[in-house]
Chimera marker file (.cmm) of the C-alpha trace (Angstrom):
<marker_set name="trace">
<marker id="1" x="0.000" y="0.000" z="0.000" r="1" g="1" b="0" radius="0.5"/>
<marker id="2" x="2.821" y="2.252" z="0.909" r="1" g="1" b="0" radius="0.5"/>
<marker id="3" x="4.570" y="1.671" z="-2.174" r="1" g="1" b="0" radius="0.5"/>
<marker id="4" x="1.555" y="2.206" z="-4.304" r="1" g="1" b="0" radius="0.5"/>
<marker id="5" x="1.347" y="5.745" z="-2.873" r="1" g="1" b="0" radius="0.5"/>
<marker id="6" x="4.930" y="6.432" z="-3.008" r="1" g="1" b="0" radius="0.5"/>
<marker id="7" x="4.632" y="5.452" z="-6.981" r="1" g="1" b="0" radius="0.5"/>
<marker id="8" x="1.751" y="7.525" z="-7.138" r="1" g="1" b="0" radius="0.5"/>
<marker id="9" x="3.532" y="10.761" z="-5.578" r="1" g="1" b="0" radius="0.5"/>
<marker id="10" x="6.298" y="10.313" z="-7.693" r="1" g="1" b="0" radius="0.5"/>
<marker id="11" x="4.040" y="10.248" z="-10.795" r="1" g="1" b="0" radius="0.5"/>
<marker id="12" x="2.163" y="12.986" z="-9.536" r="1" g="1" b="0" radius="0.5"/>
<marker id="13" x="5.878" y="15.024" z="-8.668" r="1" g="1" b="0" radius="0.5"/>
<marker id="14" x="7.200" y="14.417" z="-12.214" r="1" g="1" b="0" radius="0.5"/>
<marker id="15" x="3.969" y="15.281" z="-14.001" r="1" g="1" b="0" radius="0.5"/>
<marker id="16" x="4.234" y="18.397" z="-11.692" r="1" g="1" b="0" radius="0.5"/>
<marker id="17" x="7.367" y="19.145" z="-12.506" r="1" g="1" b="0" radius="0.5"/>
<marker id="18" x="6.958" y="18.870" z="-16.115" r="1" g="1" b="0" radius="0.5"/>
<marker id="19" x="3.920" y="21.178" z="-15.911" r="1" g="1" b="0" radius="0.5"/>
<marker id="20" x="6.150" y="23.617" z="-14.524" r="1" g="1" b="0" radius="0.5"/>
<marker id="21" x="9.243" y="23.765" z="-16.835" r="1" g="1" b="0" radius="0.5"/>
<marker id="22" x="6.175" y="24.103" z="-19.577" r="1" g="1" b="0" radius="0.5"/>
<marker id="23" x="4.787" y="27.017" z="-17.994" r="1" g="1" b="0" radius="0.5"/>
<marker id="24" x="8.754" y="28.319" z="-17.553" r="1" g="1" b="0" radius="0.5"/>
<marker id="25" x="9.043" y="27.921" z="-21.321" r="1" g="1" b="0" radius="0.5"/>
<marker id="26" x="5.529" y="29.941" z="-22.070" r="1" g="1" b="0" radius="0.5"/>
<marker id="27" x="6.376" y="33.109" z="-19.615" r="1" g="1" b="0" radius="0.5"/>
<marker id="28" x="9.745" y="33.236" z="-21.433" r="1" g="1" b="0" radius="0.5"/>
<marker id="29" x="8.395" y="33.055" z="-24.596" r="1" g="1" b="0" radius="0.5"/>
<marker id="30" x="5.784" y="35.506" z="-23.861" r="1" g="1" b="0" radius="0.5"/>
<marker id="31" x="8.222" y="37.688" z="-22.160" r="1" g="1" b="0" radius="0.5"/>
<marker id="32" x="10.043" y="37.986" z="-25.380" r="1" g="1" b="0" radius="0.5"/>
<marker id="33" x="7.453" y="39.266" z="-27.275" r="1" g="1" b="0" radius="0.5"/>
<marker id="34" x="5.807" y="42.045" z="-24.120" r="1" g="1" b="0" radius="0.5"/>
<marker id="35" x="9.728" y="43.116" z="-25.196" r="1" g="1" b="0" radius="0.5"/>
<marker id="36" x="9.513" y="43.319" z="-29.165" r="1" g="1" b="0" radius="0.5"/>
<marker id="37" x="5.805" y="44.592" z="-28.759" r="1" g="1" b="0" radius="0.5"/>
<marker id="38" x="7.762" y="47.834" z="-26.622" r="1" g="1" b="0" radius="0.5"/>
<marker id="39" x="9.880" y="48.150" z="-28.698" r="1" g="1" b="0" radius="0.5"/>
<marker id="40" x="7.193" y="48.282" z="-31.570" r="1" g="1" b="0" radius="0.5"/>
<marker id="41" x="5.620" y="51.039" z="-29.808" r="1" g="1" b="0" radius="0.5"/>
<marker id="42" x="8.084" y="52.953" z="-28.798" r="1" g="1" b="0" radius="0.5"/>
<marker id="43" x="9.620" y="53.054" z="-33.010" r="1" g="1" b="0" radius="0.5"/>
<marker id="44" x="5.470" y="54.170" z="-33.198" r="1" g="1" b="0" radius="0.5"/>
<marker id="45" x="5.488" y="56.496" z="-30.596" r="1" g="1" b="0" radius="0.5"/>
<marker id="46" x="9.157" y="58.108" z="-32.205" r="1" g="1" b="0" radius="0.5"/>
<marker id="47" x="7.251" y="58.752" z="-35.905" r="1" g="1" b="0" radius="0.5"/>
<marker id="48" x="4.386" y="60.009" z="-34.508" r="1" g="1" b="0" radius="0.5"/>
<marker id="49" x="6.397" y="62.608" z="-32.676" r="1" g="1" b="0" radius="0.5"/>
<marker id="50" x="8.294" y="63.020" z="-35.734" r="1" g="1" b="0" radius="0.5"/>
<marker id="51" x="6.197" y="63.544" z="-38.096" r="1" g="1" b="0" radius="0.5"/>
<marker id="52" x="3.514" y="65.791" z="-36.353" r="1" g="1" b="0" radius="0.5"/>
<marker id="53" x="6.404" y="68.523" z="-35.689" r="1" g="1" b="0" radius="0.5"/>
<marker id="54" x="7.123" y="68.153" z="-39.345" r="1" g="1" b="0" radius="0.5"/>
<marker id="55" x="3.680" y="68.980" z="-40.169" r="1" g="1" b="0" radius="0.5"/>
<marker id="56" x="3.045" y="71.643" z="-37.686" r="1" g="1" b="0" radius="0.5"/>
<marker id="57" x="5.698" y="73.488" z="-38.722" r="1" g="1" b="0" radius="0.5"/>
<marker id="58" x="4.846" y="73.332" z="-42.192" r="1" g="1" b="0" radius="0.5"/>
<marker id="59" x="1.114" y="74.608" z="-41.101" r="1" g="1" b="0" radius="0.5"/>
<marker id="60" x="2.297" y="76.849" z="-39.108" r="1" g="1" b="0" radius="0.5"/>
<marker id="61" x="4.530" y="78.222" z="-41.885" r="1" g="1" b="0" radius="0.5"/>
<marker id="62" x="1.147" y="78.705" z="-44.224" r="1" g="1" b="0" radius="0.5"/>
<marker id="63" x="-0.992" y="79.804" z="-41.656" r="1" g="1" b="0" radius="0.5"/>
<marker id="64" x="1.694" y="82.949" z="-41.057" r="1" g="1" b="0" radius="0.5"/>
<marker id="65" x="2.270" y="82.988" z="-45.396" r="1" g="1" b="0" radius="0.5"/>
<marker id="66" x="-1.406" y="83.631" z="-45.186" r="1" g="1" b="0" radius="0.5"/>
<marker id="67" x="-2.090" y="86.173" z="-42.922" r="1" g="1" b="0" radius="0.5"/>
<marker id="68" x="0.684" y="88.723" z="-44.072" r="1" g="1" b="0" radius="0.5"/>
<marker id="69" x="-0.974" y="87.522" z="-47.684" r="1" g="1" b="0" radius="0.5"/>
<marker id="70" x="-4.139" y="89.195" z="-46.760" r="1" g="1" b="0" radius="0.5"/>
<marker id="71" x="-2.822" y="91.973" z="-44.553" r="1" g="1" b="0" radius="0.5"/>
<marker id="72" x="-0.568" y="93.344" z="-47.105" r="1" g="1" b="0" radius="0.5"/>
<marker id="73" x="-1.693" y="92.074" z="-50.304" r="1" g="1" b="0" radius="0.5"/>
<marker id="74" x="1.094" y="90.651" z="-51.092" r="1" g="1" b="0" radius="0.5"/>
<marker id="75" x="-0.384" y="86.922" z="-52.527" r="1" g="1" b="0" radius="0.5"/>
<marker id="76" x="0.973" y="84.567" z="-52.945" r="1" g="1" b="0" radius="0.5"/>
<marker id="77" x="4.388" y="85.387" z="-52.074" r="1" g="1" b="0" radius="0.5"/>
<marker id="78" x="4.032" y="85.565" z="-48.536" r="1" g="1" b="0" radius="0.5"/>
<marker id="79" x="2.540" y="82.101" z="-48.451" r="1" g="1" b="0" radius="0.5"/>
<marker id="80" x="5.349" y="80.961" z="-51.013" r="1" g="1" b="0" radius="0.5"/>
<marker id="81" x="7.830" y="82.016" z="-48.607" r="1" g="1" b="0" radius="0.5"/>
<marker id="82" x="5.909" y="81.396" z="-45.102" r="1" g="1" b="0" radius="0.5"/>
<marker id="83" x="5.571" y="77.477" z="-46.565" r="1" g="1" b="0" radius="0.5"/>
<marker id="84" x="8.738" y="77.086" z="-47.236" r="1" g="1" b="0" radius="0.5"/>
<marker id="85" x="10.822" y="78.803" z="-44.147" r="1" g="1" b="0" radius="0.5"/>
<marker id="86" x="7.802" y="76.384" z="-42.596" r="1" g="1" b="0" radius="0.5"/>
<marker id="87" x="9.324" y="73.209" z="-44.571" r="1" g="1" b="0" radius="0.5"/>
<marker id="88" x="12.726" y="74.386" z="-43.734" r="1" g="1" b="0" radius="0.5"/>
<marker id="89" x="12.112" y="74.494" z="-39.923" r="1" g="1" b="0" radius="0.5"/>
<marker id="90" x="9.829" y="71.274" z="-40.091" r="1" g="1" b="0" radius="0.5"/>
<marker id="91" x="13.226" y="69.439" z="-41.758" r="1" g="1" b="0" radius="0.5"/>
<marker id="92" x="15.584" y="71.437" z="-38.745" r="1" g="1" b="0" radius="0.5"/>
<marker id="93" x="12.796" y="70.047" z="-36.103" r="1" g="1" b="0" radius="0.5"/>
<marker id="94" x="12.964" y="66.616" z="-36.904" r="1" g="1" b="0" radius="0.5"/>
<marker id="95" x="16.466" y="66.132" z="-37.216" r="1" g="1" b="0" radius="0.5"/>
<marker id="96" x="16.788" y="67.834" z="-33.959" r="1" g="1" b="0" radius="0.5"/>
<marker id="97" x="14.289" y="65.564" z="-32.314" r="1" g="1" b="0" radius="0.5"/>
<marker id="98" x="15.816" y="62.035" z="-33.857" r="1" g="1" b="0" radius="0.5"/>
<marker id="99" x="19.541" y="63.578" z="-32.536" r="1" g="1" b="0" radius="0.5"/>
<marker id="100" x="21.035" y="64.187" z="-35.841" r="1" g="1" b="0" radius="0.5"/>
<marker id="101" x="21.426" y="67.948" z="-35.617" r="1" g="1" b="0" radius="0.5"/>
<marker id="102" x="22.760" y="69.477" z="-31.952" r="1" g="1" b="0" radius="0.5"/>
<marker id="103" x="21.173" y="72.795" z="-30.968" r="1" g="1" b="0" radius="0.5"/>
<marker id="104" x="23.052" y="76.013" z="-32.873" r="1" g="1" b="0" radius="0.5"/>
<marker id="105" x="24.147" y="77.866" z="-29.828" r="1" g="1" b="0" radius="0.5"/>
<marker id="106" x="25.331" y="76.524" z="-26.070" r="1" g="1" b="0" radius="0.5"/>
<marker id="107" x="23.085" y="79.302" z="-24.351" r="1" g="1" b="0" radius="0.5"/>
<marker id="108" x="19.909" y="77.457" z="-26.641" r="1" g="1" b="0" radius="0.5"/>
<marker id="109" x="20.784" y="74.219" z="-24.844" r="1" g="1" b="0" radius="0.5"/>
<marker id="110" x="19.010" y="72.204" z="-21.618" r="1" g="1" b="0" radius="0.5"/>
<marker id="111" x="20.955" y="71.871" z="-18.518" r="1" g="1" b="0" radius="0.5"/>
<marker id="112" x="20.960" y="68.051" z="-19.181" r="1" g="1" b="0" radius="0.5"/>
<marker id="113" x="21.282" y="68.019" z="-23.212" r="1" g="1" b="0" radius="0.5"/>
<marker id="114" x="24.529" y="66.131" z="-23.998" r="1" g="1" b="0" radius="0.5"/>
<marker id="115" x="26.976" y="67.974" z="-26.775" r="1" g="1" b="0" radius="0.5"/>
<link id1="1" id2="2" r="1" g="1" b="0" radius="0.2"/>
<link id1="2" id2="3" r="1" g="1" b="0" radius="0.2"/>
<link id1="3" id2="4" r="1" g="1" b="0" radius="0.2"/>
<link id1="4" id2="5" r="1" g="1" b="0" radius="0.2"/>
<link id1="5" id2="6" r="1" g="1" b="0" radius="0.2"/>
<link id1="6" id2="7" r="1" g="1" b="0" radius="0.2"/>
<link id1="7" id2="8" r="1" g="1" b="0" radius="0.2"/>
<link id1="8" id2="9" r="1" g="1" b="0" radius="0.2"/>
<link id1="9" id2="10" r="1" g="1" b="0" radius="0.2"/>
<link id1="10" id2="11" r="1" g="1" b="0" radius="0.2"/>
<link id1="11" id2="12" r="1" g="1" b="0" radius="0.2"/>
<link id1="12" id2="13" r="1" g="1" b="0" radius="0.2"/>
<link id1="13" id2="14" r="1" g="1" b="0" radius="0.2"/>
<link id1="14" id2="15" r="1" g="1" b="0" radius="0.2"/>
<link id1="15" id2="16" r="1" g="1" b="0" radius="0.2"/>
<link id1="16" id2="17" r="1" g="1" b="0" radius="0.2"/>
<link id1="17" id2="18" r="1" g="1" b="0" radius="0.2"/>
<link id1="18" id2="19" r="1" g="1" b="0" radius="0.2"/>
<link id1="19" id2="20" r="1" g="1" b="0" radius="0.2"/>
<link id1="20" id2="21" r="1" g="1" b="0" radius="0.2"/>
<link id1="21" id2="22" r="1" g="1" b="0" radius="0.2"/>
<link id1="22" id2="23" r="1" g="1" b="0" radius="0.2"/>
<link id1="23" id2="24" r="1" g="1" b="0" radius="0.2"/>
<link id1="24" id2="25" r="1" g="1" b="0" radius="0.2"/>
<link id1="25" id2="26" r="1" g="1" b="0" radius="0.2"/>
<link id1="26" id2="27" r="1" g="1" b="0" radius="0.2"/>
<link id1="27" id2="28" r="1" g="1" b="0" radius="0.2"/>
<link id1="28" id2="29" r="1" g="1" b="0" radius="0.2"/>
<link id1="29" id2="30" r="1" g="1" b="0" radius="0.2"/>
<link id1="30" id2="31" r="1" g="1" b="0" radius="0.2"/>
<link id1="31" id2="32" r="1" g="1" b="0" radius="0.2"/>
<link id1="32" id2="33" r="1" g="1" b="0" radius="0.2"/>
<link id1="33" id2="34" r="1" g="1" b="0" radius="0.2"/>
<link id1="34" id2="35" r="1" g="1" b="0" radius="0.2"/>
<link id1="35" id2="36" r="1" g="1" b="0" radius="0.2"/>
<link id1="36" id2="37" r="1" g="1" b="0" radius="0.2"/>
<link id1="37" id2="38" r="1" g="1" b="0" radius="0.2"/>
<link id1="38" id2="39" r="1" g="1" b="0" radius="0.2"/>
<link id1="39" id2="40" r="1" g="1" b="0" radius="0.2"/>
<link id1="40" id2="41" r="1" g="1" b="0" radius="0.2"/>
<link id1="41" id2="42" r="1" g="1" b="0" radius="0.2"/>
<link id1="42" id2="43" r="1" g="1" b="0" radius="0.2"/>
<link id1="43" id2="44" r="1" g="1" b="0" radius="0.2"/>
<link id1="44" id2="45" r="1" g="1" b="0" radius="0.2"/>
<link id1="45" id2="46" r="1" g="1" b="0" radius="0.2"/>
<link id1="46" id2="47" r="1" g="1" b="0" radius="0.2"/>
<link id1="47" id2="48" r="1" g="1" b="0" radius="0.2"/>
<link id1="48" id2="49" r="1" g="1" b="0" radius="0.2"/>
<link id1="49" id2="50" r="1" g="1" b="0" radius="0.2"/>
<link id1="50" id2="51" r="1" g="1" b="0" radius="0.2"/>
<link id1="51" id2="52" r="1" g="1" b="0" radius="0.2"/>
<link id1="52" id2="53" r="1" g="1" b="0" radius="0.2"/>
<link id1="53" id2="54" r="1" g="1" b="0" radius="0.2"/>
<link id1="54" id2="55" r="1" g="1" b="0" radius="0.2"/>
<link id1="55" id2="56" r="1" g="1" b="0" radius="0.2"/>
<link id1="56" id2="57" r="1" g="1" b="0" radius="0.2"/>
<link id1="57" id2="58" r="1" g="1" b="0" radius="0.2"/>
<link id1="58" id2="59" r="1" g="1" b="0" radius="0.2"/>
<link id1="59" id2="60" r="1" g="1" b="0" radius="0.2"/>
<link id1="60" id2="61" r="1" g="1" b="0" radius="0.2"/>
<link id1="61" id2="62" r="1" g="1" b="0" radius="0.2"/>
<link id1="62" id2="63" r="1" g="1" b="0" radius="0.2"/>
<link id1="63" id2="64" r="1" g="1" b="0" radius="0.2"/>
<link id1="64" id2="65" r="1" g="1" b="0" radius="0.2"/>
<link id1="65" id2="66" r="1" g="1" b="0" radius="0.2"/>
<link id1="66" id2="67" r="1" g="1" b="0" radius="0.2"/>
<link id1="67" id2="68" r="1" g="1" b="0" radius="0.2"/>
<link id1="68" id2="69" r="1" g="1" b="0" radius="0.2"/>
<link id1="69" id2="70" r="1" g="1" b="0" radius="0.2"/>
<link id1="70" id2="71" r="1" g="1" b="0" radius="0.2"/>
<link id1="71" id2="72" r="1" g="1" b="0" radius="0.2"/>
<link id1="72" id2="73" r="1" g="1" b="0" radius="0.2"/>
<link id1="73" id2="74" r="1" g="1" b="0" radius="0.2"/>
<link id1="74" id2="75" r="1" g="1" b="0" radius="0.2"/>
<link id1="75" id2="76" r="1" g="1" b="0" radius="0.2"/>
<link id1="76" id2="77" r="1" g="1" b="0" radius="0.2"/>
<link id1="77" id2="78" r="1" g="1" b="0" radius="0.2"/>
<link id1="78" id2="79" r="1" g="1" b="0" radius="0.2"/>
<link id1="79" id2="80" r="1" g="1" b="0" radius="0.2"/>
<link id1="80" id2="81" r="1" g="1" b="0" radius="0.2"/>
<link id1="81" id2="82" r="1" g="1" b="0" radius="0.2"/>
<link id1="82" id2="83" r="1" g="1" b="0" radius="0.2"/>
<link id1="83" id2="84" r="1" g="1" b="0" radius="0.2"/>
<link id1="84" id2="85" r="1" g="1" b="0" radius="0.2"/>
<link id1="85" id2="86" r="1" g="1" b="0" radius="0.2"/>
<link id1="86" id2="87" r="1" g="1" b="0" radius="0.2"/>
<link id1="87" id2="88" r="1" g="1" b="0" radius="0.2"/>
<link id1="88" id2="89" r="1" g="1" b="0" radius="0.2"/>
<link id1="89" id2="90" r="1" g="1" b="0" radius="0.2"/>
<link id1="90" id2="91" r="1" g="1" b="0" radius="0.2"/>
<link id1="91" id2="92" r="1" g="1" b="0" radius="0.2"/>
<link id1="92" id2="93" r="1" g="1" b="0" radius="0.2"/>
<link id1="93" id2="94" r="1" g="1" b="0" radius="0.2"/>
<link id1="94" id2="95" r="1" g="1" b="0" radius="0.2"/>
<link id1="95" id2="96" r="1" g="1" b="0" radius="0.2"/>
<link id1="96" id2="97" r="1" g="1" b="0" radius="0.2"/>
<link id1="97" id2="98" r="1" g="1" b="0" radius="0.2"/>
<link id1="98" id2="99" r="1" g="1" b="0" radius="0.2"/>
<link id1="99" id2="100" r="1" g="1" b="0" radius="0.2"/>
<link id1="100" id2="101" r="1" g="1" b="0" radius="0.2"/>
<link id1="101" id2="102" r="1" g="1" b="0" radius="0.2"/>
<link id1="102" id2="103" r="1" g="1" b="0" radius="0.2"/>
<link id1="103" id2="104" r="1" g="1" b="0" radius="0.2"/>
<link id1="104" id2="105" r="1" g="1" b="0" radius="0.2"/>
<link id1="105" id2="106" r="1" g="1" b="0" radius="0.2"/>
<link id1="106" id2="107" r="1" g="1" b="0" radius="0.2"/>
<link id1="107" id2="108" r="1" g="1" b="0" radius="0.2"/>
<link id1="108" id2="109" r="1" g="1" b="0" radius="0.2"/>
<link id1="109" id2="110" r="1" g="1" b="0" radius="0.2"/>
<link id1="110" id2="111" r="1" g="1" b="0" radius="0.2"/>
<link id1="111" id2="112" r="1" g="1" b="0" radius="0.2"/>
<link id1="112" id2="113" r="1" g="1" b="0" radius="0.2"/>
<link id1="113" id2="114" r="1" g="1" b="0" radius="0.2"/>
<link id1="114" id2="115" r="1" g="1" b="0" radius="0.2"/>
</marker_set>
């Protein structure tokens, strides 16, 4: 009898244990992929950033092209201009953002911005 239960506890530990290193095996895996999935976002969260300061720069740019349009009558070479100083600073945004291009001056620079 005791070595009927003793069999059976041993089945039971090993079928246990087996159970376990499966479940091991899944967290790691799934762990893995929670990783790539940040990552994933975070490359999404980057070009979203990116490209709405492109674009509100550009706006901005015809928005101001605009108004000194109609306030001096000057169309459309205000918004000609405006667009393009706002393409310009779009293009000078981004790169500044993704770390390509440092700030001009020291004085323009954070307190914790690298060189």
């Amino acid at each position: 009898m005791s070595d009927d239960r003793e069999e059976s506890l041993e089945d039971r530990r090993k079928r246990l244990g087996a159970q376990l290193s499966q479940r091991r095996n899944e967290a790691e895996l799934n762990e893995a992929g929670e990783a790539r999935a940040e990552k994933s976002r975070q490359g999404y969260a980057e070009a979203m950033k990116l490209s709405s300061e492109f674009l509100s720069a550009i706006i901005v740019g015809a928005i101001l092209g605009y108004l000194f349009d109609r306030f001096l009558s000057t169309s459309p070479w205000g918004l000609v201009v405006f667009l393009l100083l706002g393409f310009c600073a779009g293009v000078l945004n981004v790169l500044r953002a993704a770390g390509k291009v440092a700030s001009p001056h020291p004085a323009d620079r954070q307190p914790g911005d690298k060189e």
